[in-house]
C-alpha positions, 0 to 999 in steps of 0.5 A, a space after each residue: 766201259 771199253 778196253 780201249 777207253 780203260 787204257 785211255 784213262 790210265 795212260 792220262 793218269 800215269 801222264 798226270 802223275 808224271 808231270 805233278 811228280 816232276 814239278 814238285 821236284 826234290 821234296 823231303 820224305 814225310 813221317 818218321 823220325 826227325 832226321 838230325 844226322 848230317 850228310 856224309 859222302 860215301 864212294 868217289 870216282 875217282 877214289 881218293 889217292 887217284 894218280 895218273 889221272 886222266 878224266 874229265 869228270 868226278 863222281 861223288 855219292 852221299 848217303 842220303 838225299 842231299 840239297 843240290 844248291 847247297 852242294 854245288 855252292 859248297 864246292 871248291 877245287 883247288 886249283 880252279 878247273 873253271 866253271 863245273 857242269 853238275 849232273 844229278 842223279 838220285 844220292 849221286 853227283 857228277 861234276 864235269 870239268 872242261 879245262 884241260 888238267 895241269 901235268 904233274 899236278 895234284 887236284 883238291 876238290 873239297 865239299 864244304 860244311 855248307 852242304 846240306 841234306 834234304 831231309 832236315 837242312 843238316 850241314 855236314 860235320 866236317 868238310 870233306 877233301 878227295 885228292 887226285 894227281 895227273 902225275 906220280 905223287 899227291 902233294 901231301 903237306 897240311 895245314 890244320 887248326 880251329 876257328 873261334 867266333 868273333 863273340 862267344 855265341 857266335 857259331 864256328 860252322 862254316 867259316 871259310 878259310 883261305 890259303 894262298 900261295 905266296 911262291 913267285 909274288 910280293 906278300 904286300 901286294 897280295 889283297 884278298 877283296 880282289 884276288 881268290 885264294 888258291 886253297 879253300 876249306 871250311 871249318 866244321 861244327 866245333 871250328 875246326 878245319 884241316 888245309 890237306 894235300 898243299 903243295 910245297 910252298 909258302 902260303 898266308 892263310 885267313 879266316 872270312 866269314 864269306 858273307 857274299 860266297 863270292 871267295 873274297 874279302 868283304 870289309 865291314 861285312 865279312 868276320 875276319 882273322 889272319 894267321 899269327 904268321 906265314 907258314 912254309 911247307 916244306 919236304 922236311 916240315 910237311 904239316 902246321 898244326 893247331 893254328 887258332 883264328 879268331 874273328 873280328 869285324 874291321 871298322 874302315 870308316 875315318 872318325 868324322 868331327 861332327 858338331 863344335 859347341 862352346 859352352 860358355 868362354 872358356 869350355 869348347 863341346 867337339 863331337 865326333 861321328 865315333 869313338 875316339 882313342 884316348 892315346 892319341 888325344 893330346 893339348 897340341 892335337 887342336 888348334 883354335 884361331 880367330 878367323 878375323 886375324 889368325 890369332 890364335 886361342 890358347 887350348 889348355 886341356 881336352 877330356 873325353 866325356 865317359 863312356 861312349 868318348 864320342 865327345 871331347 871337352 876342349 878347355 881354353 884360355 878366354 874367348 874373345 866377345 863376338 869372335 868367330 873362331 875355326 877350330 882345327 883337329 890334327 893326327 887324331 885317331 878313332 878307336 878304330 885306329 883309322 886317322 881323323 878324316 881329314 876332309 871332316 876335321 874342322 869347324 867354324 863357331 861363334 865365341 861364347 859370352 857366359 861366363 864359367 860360372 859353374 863350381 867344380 863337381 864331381 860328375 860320376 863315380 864307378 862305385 855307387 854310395 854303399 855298394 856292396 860284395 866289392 872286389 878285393 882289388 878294387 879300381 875306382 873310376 871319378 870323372 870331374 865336371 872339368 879338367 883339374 890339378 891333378 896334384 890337388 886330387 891325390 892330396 884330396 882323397 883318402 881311403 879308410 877301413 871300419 877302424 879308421 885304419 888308411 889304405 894307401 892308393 895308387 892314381 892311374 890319370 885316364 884324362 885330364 877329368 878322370 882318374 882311377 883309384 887302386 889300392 896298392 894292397 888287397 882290402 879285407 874281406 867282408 869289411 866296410 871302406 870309405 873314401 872321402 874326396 876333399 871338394 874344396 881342395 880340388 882346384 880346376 886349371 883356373 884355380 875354381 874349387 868344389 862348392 861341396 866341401 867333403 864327398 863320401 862314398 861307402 862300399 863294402 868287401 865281399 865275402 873272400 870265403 864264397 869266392 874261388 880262384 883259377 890257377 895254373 901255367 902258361 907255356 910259350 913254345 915260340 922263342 921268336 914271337 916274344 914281344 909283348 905281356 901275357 895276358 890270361 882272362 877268365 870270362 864267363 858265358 852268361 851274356 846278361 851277367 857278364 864278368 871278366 877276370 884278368 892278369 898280365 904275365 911278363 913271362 909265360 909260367 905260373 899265373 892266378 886268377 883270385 877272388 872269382 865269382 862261381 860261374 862257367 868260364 872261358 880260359 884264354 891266353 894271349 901274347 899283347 904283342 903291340 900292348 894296346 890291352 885287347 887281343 887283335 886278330 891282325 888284318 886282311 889288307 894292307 897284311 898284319 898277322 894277329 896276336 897269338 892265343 889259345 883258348 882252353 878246350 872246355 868251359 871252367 865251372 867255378 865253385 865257392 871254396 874250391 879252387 881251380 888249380 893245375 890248370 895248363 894253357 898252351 901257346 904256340 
């Protein structure tokens, strides 16, 4: 082989390689150890802190290998500077800007946790902010705090969280589906996020798990919360700290009447396309009238059928033979707390002509017959086949010890066909308790009795000594945000077994909770600003700030026998 034929064949060689080397782009070393680090970025230019700024570019450098998509989508500048132009070399980005800067004005570009290496797909731990100024000064005011998922498995990496500014606008008009924020971070691996380098001004901050990356509000797709309320930064009060946002997921969707169905003459079947909320279910919500001459038919009572409430049973007076009847639903609301659509909230149906024939009954109970390791403070669920006189229940229903001894109950009505019993004192431990329900002196609303004459149900107490409790103090620093009860509950992290305990404070101070199965627990503490009994993460838009809350830092293993005392939540 010749000299000239040997470089020949070399040169196609290295101009193979070359081109397989190209093609194959950016690739992830191979061998070695599992790469679990997460990216960091070591060197800006310019550096951190930069005044008198006057570039047209910005040069970031990580540690290792990094996949650029990530990067560049991960990217925020506040305020904007437009579309960037990424250039890569090697660990090193540049990011060309074409905008011309603002005078005086501090820039924060921020690299969030989406950022990923090369290696093994590791997220960055925490975000990262570079400030610079085109003036004398960097803006320096903050806000800072942790988000927690929408469900306790939920992973709080990531989330997006926004900040505007509210200085020179109407807050009512601000509507984050359409308009961007003017600051951006994300959250780190334990939730935690810092806003830094704000400039002096009011601002309305939210947590969006921004599905789309599009840097905007999505209903029913993005995880959302607001912020318990608005915060001015100001040259005296430059940093709000420990703000916690806690997801949720809107449901926009109207509630819908879907079916209407009379089950014999006096019983009507209403079903709706979701829940609805028992508050707003009332008598005079329905209106029933013959389509033939507008005459209308009595409603005695409506019930909702437990526990997906989709359906409601409406009672009525008699129905005429061979009417056809509308029936017409009015300011009822979903569990959503959205209005009935008012395009879907009325029917057509044909009278019944069975008679109500069937007897009073007793549909389903909460605690089975001979249930046992029952909680001391027990609360016991009945639903009736039918609305009933709620007079003849409470005379009806009695709850005795093993010696015969009677419990005094207290009835908390949850509809016209269910009630709910507690007794008013704490039951005795490992004992066996009966309650007995009269049937045949229960009387529905047309005087119709139960056929059975006695129902018993046998339960029995737990075991006080294999249980434990979790005690301690809540503290409420904010003299202005007042309103509502405390509420602390006790939730244990095992999804397949789970429990909940709770109690209600009217005031912050000490607070118990008792008789608690060993486990692992989350502590919480919320202000039921609004009373609705469930902690509410305010809305997007039209604005609602959220109900404050904390969460206690680290999970709460309870044991038998050893009490959890001392144990301090922190409301802000």
């Amino acid at each position: 082989m010749g000299f000239s034929t040997l470089v020949r064949n070399s040169a196609c060689v290295l101009l193979a390689s070359t081109i397989l080397m190209s093609c194959a782009g950016q690739r992830s070393p191979e061998g070695g150890p599992i790469d679990t680090e997460p990216p960091v970025i070591i060197s800006t230019n310019p550096p951190n802190y930069t005044t008198r700024f006057k570039g047209s570019s910005i040069t970031i450098e990580f540690n290792e290998y990094v996949d650029h998509r990530t990067v560049e989508g991960a990217v925020f500048v506040s305020p904007s500077l437009g579309p960037l132009k990424f250039d890569w070399s090697g660990r090193e980005l540049e990011m060309e800007f074409f905008e011309k800067l603002r005078r005086s004005t501090t820039y924060v570009v921020t690299i969030g946790t989406d950022a990923a290496d090369l290696n093994n797909h590791n997220k960055m731990a925490q975000a990262y902010t570079l400030a610079f100024s085109t003036g004398d000064d960097i803006d320096h005011g903050g806000i800072a705090g942790k988000v927690f998922g929408r469900r306790e498995s939920d992973s709080p990496l990531g989330i997006m969280v926004f900040a505007y500014k509210l200085h020179d606008l109407n807050p009512d008009t601000l509507n984050p589906t359409t308009t961007k924020p003017d600051y951006v971070t994300q959250s780190g691996r334990n939730g935690e996020f810092a806003l830094r380098h704000l400039s002096f001004d009011s601002y309305r901050v939210f947590a969006i798990r921004d599905e789309y990356k599009n840097l905007l509000y999505d209903p029913e797709t993005d995880d959302y919360a607001a912020a318990p309320s608005d915060f001015a930064i100001t040259p005296y009060d430059t940093l709000r700290s420990d703000v916690r946002l806690k997801l949720a997921r809107e449901d926009t969707t109207a509630t819908r009447l879907t079916k209407v169905a009379p089950t014999n003459q006096r019983h009507v079947l209403t079903e709706f396309s979701s829940a609805v909320d028992t508050s707003s279910l009332r008598s005079n919500v329905f209106r029933i009238v013959d389509t033939s001459n507008q005459s209308g038919l009595r409603v005695l009572s409506v019930y909702p059928m437990f526990p997906k409430m989709t359906t409601v049973v409406v009672t009525t007076d008699t129905q005429s033979s061979k009417a056809v009847y509308r029936l017409s639903v009015g300011p009822l609301r979903g569990a959503n707390g959205l209005r009935l659509n008012p395009t879907a909230s009325s029917l057509v149906f044909n009278a019944s002509e069975a008679n109500d024939s069937l007897p009073l009954r007793i549909q389903s109970v909460s605690l089975p017959d001979t249930s046992k390791e029952v909680e001391l403070h027990p609360e016991i669920s009945l639903q009736f086949s039918d609305a009933v006189e709620k007079g003849s229940v409470e005379k009806a229903i009695t709850l005795v010890d093993s010696s015969k001894n009677t419990v005094p109950i207290a009835f908390h009505w949850l509809s016209d066909a269910s009630v709910e019993l507690s007794p008013t004192v704490k039951l005795a431990s490992s004992t066996w308790y009966v309650c007995r329900v009269g049937m045949r002196n229960i009387a529905d609303l047309f005087g119709k009795k139960g056929r059975d004459s006695l129902k018993v149900f046998r339960f029995q107490t737990m075991d006080e000594e294999l249980y434990s409790s979790i005690e301690g103090t809540v503290h409420d620093s904010d003299s202005t945000d007042r309103k509502g009860d405390l509420v602390v509950i006790a939730r244990t992290i095992v999804r397949h077994d789970s429990k909940e305990y709770q109690v209600r404070l009217t005031e912050d101070g000490p607070f118990a909770l008792r008789s608690i199965v060993g486990g692992e627990y989350v502590l919480l503490c919320y202000r039921d600003r609004n009373g609705n009994k469930k902690y509410d993460s305010g809305l997007v838009h039209p604005y609602q700030s959220s109900e404050r809350f904390v969460q206690y830092p680290d999970t709460l293993k309870v044991r038998a026998r050893w009490p959890l005392e001392g144990v301090e939540l922190k409301l802000h």
